[in-house]
KEMAR-723615 format. One line per 2 residues: number of its first residue (from 1); for each residue x, y, z of C-alpha. Coordinates in nm, 4 decimals. Each point is the difference from the previous one (the first is absolute). Last residue first. Layout:
<recs>
NUM) X/Y/Z | ...
</recs>
This chain:
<recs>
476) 6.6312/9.2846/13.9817 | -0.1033/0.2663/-0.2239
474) 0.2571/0.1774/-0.1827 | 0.1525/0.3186/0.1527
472) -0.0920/0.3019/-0.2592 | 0.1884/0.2187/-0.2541
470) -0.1573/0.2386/-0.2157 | 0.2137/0.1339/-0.2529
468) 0.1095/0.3090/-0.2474 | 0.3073/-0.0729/-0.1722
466) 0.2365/0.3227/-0.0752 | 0.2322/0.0472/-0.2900
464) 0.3217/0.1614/0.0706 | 0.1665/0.0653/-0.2512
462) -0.0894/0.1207/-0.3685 | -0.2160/-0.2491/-0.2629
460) 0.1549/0.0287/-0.2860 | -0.1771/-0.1942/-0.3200
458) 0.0932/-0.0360/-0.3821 | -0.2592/-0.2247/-0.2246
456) 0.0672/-0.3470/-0.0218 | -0.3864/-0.1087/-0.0216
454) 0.0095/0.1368/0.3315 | 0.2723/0.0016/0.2236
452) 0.0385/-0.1818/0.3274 | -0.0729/0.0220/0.4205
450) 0.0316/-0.3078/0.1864 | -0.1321/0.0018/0.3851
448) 0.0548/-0.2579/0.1941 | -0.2420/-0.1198/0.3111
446) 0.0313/-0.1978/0.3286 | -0.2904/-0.0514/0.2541
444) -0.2476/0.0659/-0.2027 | -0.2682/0.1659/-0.1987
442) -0.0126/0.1318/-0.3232 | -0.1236/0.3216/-0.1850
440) 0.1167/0.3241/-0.1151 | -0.0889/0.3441/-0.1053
438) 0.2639/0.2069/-0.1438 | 0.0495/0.3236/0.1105
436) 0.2157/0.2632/-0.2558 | 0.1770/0.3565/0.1119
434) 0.0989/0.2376/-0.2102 | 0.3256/0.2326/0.0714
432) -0.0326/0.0947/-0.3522 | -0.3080/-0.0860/-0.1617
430) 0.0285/-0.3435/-0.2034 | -0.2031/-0.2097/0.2772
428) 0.1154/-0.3503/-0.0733 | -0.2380/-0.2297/-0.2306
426) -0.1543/-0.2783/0.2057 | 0.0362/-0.4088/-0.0716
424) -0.1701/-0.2561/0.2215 | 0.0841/-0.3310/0.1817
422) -0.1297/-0.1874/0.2691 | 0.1278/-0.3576/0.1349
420) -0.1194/-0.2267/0.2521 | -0.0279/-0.0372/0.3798
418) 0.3893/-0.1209/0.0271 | 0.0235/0.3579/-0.1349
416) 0.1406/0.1408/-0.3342 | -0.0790/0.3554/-0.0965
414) 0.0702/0.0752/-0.3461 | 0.0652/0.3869/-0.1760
412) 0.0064/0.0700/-0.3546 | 0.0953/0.3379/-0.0858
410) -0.0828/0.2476/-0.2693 | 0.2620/0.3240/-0.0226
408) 0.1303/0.2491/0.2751 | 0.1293/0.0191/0.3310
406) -0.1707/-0.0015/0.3892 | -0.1780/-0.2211/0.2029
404) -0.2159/-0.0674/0.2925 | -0.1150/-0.4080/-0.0240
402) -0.3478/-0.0886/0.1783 | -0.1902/-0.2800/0.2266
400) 0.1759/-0.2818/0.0202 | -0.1743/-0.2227/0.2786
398) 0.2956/-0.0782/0.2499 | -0.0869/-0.3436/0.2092
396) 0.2401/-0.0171/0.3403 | 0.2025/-0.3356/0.0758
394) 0.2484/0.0271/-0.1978 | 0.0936/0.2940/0.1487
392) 0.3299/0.2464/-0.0948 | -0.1069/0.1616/-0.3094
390) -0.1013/-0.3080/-0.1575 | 0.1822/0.0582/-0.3058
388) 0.0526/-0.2081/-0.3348 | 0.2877/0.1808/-0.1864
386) -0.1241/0.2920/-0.1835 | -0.0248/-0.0379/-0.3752
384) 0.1560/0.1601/-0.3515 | -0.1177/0.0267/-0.3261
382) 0.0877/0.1113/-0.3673 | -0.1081/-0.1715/-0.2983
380) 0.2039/0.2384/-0.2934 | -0.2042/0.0005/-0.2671
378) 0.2069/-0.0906/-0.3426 | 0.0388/0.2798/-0.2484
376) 0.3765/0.0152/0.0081 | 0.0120/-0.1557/0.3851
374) -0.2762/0.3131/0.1155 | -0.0183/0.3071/0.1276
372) 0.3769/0.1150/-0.1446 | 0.1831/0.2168/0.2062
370) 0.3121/-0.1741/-0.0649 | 0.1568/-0.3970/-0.0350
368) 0.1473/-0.0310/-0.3658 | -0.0808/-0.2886/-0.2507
366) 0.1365/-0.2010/-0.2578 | -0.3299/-0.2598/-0.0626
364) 0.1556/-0.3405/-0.1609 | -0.3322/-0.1720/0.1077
362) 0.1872/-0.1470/0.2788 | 0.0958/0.3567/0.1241
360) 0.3039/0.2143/0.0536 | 0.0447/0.2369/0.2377
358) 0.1653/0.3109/0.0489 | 0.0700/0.1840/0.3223
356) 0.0482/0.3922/-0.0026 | 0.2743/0.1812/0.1960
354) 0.2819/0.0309/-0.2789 | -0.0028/-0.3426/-0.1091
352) -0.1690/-0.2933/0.1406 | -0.0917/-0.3306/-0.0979
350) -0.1865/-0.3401/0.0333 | -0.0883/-0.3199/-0.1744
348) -0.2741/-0.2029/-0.1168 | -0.2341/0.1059/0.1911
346) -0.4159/-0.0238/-0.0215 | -0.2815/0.2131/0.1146
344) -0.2650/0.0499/0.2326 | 0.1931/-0.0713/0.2688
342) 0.1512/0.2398/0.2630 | 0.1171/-0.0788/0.3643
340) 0.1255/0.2349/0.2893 | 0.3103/-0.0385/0.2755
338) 0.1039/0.2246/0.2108 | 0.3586/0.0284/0.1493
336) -0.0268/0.3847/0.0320 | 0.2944/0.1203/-0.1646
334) 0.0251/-0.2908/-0.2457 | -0.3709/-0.0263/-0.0993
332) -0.0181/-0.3055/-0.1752 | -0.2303/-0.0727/-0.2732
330) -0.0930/-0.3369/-0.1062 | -0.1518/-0.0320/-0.3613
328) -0.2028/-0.3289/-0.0610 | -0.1118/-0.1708/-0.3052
326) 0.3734/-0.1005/-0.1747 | -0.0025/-0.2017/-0.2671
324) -0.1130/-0.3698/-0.1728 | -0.1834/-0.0277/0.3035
322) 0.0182/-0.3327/0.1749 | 0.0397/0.0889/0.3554
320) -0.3151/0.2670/-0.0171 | 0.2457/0.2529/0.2726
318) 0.2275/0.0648/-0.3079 | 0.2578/0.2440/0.1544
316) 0.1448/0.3863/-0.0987 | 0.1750/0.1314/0.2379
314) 0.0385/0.4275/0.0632 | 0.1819/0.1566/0.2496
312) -0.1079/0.3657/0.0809 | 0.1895/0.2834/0.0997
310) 0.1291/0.1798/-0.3627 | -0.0751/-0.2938/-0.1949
308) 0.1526/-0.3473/0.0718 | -0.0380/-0.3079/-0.2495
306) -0.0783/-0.3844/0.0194 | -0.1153/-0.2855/-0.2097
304) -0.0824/-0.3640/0.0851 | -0.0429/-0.2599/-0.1813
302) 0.0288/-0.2899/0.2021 | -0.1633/0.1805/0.2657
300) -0.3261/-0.2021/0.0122 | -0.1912/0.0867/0.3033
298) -0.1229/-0.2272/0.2482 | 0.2264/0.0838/0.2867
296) 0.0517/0.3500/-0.1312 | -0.4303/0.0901/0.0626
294) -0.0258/-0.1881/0.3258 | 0.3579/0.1810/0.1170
292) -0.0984/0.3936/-0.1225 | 0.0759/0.1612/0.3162
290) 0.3374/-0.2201/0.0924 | 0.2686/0.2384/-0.0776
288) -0.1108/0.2588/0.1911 | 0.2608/0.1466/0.1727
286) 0.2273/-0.1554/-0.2887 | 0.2192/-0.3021/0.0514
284) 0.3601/0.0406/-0.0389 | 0.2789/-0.1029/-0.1705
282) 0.3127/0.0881/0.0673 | 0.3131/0.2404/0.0028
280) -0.1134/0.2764/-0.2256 | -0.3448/0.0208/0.0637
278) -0.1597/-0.2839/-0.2102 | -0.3735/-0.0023/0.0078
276) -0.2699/-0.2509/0.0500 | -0.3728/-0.0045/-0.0739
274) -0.1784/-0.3204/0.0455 | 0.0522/-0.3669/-0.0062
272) -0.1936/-0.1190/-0.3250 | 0.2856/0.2373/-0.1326
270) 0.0664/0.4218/-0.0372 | 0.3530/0.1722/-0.0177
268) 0.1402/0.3492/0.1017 | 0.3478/0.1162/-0.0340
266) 0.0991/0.2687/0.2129 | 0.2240/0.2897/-0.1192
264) -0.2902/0.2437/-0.0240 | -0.2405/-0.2284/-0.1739
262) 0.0755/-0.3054/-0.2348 | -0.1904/-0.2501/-0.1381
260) -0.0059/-0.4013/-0.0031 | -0.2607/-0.2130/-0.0996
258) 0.1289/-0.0236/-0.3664 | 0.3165/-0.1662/0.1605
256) -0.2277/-0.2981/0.0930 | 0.0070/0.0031/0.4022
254) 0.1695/-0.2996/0.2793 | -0.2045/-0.0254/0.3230
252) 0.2052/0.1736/0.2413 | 0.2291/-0.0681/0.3416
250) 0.3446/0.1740/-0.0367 | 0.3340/-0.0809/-0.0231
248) 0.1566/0.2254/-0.2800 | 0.2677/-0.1860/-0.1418
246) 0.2951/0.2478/-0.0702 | 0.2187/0.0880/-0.3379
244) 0.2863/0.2465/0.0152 | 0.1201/0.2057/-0.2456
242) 0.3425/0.1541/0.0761 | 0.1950/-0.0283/-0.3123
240) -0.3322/-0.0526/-0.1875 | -0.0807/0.3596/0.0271
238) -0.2867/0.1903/0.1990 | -0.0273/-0.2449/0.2896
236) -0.2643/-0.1912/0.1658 | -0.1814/-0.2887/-0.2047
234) -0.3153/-0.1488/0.2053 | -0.0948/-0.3052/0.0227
232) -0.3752/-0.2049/0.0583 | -0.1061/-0.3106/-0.0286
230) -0.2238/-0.3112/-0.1149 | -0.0659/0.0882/-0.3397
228) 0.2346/0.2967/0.0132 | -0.0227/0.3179/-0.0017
226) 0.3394/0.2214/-0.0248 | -0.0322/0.3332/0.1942
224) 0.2662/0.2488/-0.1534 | 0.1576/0.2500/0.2650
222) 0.0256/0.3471/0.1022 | -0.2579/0.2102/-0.2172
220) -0.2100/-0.2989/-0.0143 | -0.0369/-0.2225/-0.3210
218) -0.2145/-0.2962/-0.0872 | 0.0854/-0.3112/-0.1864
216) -0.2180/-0.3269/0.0193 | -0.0554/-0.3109/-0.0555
214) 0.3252/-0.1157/0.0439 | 0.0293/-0.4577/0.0227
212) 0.0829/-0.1749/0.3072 | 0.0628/-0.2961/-0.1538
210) 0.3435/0.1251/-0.1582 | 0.1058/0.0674/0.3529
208) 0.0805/0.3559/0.1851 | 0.0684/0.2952/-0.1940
206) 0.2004/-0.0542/-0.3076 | 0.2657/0.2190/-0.1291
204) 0.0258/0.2092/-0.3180 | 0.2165/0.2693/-0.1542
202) 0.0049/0.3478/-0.1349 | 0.3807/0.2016/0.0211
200) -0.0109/0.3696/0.2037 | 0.1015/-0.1610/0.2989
198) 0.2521/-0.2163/-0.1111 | 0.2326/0.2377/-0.2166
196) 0.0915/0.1287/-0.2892 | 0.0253/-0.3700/-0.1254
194) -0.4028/0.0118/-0.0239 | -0.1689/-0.3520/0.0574
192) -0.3128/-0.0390/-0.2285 | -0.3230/0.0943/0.0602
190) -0.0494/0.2696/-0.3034 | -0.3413/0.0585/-0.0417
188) 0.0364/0.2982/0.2143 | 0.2206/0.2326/-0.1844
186) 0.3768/0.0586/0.1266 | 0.1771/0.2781/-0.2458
184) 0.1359/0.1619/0.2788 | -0.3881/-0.0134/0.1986
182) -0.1720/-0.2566/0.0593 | 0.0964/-0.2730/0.3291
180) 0.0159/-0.3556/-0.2082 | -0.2741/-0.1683/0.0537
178) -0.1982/-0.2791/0.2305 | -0.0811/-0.3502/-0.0191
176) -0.2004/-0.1918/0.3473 | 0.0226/-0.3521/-0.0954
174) -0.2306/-0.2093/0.2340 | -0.1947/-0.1288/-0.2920
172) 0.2853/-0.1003/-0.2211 | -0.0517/-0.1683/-0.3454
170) -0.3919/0.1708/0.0510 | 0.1356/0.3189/0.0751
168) -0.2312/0.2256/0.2139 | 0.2384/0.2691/0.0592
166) 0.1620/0.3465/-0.0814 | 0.1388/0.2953/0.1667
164) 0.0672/0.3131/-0.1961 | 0.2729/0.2517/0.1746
162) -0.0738/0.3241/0.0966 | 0.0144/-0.0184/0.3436
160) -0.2626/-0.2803/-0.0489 | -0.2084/-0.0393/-0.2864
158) -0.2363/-0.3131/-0.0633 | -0.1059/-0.2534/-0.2021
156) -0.1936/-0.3574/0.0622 | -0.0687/-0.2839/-0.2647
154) 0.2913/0.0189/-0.1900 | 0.1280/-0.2673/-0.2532
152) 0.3728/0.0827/-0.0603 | 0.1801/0.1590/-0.2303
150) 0.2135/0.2870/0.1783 | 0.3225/-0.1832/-0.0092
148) 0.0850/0.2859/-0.2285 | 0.1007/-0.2303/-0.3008
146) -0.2841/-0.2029/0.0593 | -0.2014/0.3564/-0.0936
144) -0.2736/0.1797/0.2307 | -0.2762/0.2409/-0.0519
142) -0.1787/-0.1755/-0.3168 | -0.2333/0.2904/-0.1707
140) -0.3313/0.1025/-0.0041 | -0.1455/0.2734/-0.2169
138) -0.2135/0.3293/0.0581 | 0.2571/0.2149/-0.1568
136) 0.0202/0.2745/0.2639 | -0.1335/-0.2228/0.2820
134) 0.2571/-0.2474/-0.0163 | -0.0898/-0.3368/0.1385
132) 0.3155/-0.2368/0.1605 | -0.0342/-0.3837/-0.0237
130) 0.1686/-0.2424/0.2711 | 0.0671/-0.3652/-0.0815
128) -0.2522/-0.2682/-0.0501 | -0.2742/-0.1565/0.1860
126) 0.0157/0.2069/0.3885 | -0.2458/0.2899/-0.2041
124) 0.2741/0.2844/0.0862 | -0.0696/0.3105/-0.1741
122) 0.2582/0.3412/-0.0028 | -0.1666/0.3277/-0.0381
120) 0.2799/0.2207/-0.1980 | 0.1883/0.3689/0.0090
118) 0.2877/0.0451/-0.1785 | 0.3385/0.1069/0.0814
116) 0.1636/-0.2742/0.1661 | -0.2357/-0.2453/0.0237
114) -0.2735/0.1637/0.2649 | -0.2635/-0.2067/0.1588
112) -0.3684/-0.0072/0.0554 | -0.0799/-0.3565/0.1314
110) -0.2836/-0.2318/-0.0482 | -0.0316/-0.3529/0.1283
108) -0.1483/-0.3378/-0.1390 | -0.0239/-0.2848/0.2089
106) -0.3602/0.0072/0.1869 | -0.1382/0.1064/-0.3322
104) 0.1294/-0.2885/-0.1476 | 0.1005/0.0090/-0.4152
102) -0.0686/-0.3179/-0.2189 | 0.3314/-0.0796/-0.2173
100) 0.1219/0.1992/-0.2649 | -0.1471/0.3385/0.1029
98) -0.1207/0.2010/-0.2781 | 0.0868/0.3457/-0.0196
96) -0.2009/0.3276/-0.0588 | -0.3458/-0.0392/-0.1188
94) -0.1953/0.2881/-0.0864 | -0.2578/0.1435/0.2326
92) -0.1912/0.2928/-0.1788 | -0.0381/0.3706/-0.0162
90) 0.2111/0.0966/-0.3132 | 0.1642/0.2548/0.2018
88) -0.0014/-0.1630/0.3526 | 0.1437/-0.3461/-0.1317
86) -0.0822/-0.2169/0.3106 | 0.2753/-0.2520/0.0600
84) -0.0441/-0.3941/-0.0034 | 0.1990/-0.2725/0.1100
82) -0.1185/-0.3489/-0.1319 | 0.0345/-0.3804/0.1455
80) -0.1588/0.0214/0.3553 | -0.1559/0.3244/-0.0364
78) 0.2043/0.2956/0.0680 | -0.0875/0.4051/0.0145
76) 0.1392/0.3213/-0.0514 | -0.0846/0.3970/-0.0188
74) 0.2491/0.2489/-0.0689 | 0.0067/0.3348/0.2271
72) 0.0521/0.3286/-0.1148 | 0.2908/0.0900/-0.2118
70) 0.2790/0.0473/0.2617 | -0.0759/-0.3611/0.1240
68) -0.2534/-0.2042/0.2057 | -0.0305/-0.3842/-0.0642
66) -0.3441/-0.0873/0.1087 | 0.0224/-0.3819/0.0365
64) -0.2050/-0.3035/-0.0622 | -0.0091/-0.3122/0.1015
62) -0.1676/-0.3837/-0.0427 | -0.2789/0.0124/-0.2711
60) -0.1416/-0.3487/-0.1278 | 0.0424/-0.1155/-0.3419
58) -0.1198/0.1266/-0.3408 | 0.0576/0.3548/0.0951
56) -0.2957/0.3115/-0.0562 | 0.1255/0.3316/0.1615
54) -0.3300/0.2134/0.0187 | 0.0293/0.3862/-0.1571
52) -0.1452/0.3116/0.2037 | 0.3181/0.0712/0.1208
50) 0.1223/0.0913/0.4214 | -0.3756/-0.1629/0.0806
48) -0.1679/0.1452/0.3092 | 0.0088/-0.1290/0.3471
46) -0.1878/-0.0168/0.2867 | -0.0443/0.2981/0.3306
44) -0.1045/-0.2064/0.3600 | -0.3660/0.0494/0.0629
42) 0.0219/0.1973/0.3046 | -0.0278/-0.0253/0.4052
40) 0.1212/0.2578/0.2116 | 0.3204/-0.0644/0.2234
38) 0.2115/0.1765/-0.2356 | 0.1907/-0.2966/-0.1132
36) -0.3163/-0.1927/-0.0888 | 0.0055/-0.1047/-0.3360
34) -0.2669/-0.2633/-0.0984 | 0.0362/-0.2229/-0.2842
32) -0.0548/-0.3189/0.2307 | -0.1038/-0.0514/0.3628
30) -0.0580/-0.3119/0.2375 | 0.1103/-0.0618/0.3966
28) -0.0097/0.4325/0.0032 | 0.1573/0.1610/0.2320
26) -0.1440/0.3157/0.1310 | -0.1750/-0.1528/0.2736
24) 0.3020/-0.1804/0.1692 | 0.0806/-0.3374/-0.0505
22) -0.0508/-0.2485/0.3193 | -0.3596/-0.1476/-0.0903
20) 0.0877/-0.0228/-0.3739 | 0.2300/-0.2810/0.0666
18) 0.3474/0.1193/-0.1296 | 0.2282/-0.0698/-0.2876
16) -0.2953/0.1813/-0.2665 | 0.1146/0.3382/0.0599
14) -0.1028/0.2554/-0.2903 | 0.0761/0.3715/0.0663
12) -0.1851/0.2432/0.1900 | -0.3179/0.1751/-0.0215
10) -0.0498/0.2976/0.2817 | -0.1703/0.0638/0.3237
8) -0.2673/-0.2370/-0.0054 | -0.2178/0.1891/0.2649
6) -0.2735/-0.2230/0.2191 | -0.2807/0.1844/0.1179
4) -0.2977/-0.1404/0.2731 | -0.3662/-0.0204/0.0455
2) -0.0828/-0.2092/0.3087 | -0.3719/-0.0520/-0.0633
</recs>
């Protein structure tokens, strides 16, 4: 008997890119709803519902939007032909506007603006022109006038050294609009030429060829990027007297706008080709851009959804292709270029104000990621598993013989061998610095190890765990 130890040092992120044999032991080939930023191994926290009431539409949800003010923080959502707000004194959804034509998630935008003294949330939905929600009254209004050249279907809005860019035009899809400069009198639905002077007037020009339609706005503190179906500009300049307009040449698969979110000056964006980021000059792949590839290559992200909170990315994706929403939150870890995967739930949009991430679900759910056990009630299925390991020899047989570990709650723990499978579930020594063995069985040449929750009950299991083994030369 040639009794040996193993230590897996710590649980890592999920890395799918790579054949198991060359990841290292704390990355996992499959994991979901597990956080592992300390290096232990939890039950990532759920969610709990921001109002106990369910939003009920008639046709399918596309957005929604937590629209903080001075008075706490108002509550919105779309379906395709109604916008809704969530009455918080008479506790119910009411109805807000109705769209006149059906409303894409993929083509709507939210903004908070200023027009000259007032507050507003201005709402693109790319079929009719711009609407602007006041928070005081709780009504909608039109934001622009024909007078003010400011009547245009919008699908995309954004500021920009103060100034409101606009675009998505369906008369002229490579029309980028923008407003006068405010101040002296100057309010941003006005996009008319000013006689003061040039660079405080609003105006127009179009980027590139009426083909090539915008899909998307997105501001940096120097410069503007302009998506495009096939390309990419960006506006430099803080005036239109010296505004400047350059191609970006740069080798990317083309994002939805509602893939796209911001961190520290970058701009981050998620397709079936991986994680990319815009740094100022170009685009660029991320470190690990290709970790989730046999996931993105078959996922649908025709709907996708995106938001940042405090380090973390988060995309929401359909992995079941024909899902009516989202089934599949992607979490990026920004500062450690880690992803992880939940489920459990569905998306129908994403957002974040003041450090917490709101979600929306298919069943019209508003709810609020925190220390919740559980997705509002729902058991969270948490698991995550080694990559296949031979330790080194192939051509050695390793009977699995016992797991040392520490951390709290019921786990369930699977050995899988090319001489079977085993699986059991043990309860975690609760005394402090406790200390749990697991029996085991299997015997093989390669094995992989999955540990899980229970019934969706919270786990931690603390780093390292240590695997017990007998390894011996095969016969022959």
């Amino acid at each position: 008997m040639a009794y040996q130890t193993v230590s897996l040092p710590s649980f890592g992120s999920v890395r799918m890119d790579l054949s198991e044999g060359l990841l290292k032991p704390d990355m996992s080939p499959d994991a979901c709803n597990v956080d592992t930023r300390s290096g232990a191994l939890r039950t990532a926290f759920g969610f709990s519902r921001v109002m106990p009431e369910t939003l009920e539409a008639i046709t399918p949800f596309e957005r929604m939007y937590v629209y903080a003010t001075e008075r706490g923080n108002r509550y919105l959502a779309a379906s395709q032909d109604m916008l809704y707000y969530y009455d918080a004194v008479s506790g119910i959804w009411r109805p807000l506007y109705q769209f006149e034509r059906t409303a894409v998630g993929e083509r709507m935008d939210f903004l908070k603006v200023r027009i000259g003294t007032e507050d507003r949330l201005l709402i693109a939905c790319g079929e009719e022109p711009l609407i602007t929600f006041d928070a005081a009254t709780n009504t909608v209004d039109v934001f622009g006038t024909e007078q003010k050249e400011s009547y245009h279907t919008i699908s995309y809005v954004e500021l920009y050294f103060g100034r409101l860019f606009a675009a998505g035009d369906p008369q002229a899809p490579a029309r980028l609009y923008w407003s006068k400069a405010p101040g002296g009198g100057r309010t941003i639905d006005d996009w008319r030429s000013d006689e003061a002077s040039e660079n405080v007037s609003g105006g127009y020009v179009d980027v590139g060829v009426d083909d090539d339609p915008i899909t998307g706005l997105f501001a940096m503190s120097n410069q503007l990027l302009i998506f495009k179906r096939d390309s990419l500009y960006r506006l430099l300049g803080d005036r239109p007297g010296n505004y400047r307009i350059i191609r970006v040449d740069a080798a990317f698969r083309q994002p939805l706008h509602t893939a796209c979110v911001r961190y520290a000056d970058r701009l981050f964006f998620l397709t079936e080709a991986g994680l990319c980021f815009y740094d100022g000059q170009t685009v660029r792949k991320s470190a690990a851009f290709r970790a989730l590839d046999p996931i993105l290559q078959n996922a649908n992200l025709s709907g996708i959804r995106s938001a940042a909170c405090d380090d973390t990315l988060y995309f929401a994706i359909r992995m079941r292709y024909d899902a009516p929403y989202n089934d599949t939150l992607i979490e990026y870890d920004v500062l450690r270029d880690r992803f992880m995967l939940r489920s459990g739930f569905t998306a129908v949009d994403l957002c974040t104000v003041h450090g917490t991430l709101y979600l929306l679900t298919g069943a019209g759910k508003y709810v609020a990621f925190d220390n919740n056990i559980s997705y509002d009630g729902d058991p969270i299925q948490a698991w995550w598993t080694t990559p296949a390991m031979d330790l080194g020899r192939k051509d050695t047989n390793k009977t699995l013989l016992r797991l040392t570990a520490s951390g709290e709650g019921r786990i369930g723990v699977r050995a899988v061998s090319d001489g079977g499978t085993y699986e059991t579930q043990i309860r975690l020594s609760s005394v402090p610095l406790g200390v749990t063995e697991i029996p085991l069985r299997g015997v093989g040449r390669v094995f992989r190890l999955r540990f899980s929750s229970v019934n969706g009950a919270p786990f931690t299991i603390d780093a390292p765990v240590t695997l017990l083994f007998d390894q011996q030369k095969r016969p022959g």
